[in-house]
C-alpha positions, 0 to 999 in steps of 0.5 A: 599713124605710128603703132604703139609698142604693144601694137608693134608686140601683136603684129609680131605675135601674129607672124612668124620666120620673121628677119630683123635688118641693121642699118649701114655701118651698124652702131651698138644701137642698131645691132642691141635691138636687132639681137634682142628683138630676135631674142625675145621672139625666140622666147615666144617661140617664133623662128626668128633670125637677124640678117648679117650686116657685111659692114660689121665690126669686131666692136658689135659682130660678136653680140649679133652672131648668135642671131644671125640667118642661115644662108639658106634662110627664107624670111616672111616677115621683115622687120627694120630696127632704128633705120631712118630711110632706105639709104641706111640699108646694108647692100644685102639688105636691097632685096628687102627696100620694098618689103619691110613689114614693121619699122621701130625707131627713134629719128625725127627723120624717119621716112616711113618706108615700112608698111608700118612703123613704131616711132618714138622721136623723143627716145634717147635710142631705138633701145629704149623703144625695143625694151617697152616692145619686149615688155609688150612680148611679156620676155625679158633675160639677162641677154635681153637685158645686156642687149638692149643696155648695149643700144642705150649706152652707147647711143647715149655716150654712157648717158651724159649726150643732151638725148638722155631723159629720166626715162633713159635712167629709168629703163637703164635702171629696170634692165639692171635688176636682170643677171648681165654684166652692165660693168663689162659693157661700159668697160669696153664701150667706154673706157677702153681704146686700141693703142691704134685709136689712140694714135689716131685721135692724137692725129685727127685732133692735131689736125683739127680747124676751128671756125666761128669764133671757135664755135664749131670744130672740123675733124677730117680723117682720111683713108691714108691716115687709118692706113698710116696708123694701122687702124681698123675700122673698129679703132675708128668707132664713134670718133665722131665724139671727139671734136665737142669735146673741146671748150667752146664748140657746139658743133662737131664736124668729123669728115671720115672717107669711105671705101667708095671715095665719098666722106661720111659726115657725122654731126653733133650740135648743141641748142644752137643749131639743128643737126637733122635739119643741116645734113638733110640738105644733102640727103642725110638725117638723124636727130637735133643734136646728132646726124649725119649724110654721105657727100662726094668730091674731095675732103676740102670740098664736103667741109666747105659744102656743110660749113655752108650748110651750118651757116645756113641753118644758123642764119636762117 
């Protein structure tokens, strides 16, 4: 059964040196609720710290740093933030798989690996959860505040993905009568790009495959590109929007090589078809509209692997 968010808020109360954990590749939703949570307990006078994540962005780094363990830090209380299974922990966070305490989330896939966990499915973003917790905790600042507006915008793409509700609106509305600078995160996340993330959404968009009728859009973008360009992988944050922005898709496939040689799949989908259910048959997860899974082999190889898949799933 999953706790409440005021349950959630007294398990924390009840405990202390608590060590809040990121998933793999860290978005703005993961890192927001991270810090803020560590934040708020800080407020309530629990020594609490979040765990560096070694897959950090210039993006995100500087809104966790203030939050991050002392090397020599020892936590008793494990909390995971917007992490759906135990394939999304960082490599540093291996030592805690069977040790995490409280889970809040907001996946449909959720595997429930913590001892116990406070699920929202119906949340646009983990955020929105973290916010009714720090309202639990009674705190609530404008870092707090600017915190947990970062999780929500950027998991909802500034508010205009199918996963924003009234209740999105209206938690994004509350957080703005505290003191922070709401304007200033939309200007970075959202209306600003890198001379190199321009020339690589001009490449990766050159090269796009189009099939179904036009209904669905592949994106592939290897490490010999990025190199290519100069790109960073801050430069590469989020591409994953690009391929639905085109008339007629409704599905997106990015296909983005990894360090180890694997492919990052990100997929996005509309009513037509559910993106959790397709990148869980190779192990992956996330929400209807919006998933992703790790597959190996070459680039041509994990496309046809999900074209197969969306067929699949489409025709089943």
């Amino acid at each position: 059964m999953s706790l409440t968010p005021a349950a959630f808020a007294e398990r924390l109360l009840q405990n202390d040196n608590i060590l809040v954990l990121t998933h793999r590749r860290p978005d703005g939703d993961t890192v927001g609720c991270a810090a803020a949570l560590t934040a708020a307990l800080r407020k309530r006078g629990k020594t609490a710290y979040a765990l560096e994540n070694p897959d950090i962005t210039s993006v995100y780094a500087d809104y966790l740093a203030p939050y991050v363990a002392p090397a020599d830090f020892t936590p008793a209380f494990v909390v995971a933030v917007d992490m759906a299974a135990r394939s999304m922990f960082p490599k540093n966070a291996a030592q805690y798989l069977d040790a995490v305490d409280l889970t809040v989330d907001h996946h449909g896939s959720q595997e429930f690996y913590a001892k116990e966990t406070c699920l929202d499915a119906d949340a646009a973003a983990c955020g929105e959860v973290v916010y009714e917790i720090c309202r639990a905790l009674g705190v609530m600042d404008g870092e707090i505040a600017k915190l947990l507006y970062l999780a929500i915008s950027t998991d909802t793409g500034c508010f205009v993905y199918s996963n924003t509700t009234s209740d999105t609106h209206r938690i994004a509305g509350e957080l703005m009568r505290e003191e922070f600078d709401c304007f200033a995160i939309n200007k970075r996340h959202f209306r600003t790009k890198s001379h190199a993330r321009m020339r690589l959404e001009a490449a990766v968009i050159a090269g796009m495959e189009l099939y179904d009728n036009g209904r669905i859009a592949v994106l592939t973008l290897p490490l010999s590109l990025m190199a290519e360009i100069g790109a960073t992988e801050a430069d590469a944050d989020d591409i994953s929007s690009l391929a639905n922005l085109l008339e007629g898709v409704d599905c997106g496939m990015v296909i983005k090589e990894l360090p180890s040689g694997e492919w990052k799949i990100s997929l996005r989908t509309g009513a037509r078809l559910n993106a959790s259910t397709i990148c869980s048959k190779y192990g992956g997860g996330g929400h209807a509209a919006a998933a992703g899974c790790t597959l190996g082999g070459t680039a041509v190889e994990a496309r046809d692997a999900m074209l197969a898949a969306v067929a699949e799933v489409a025709n089943g």
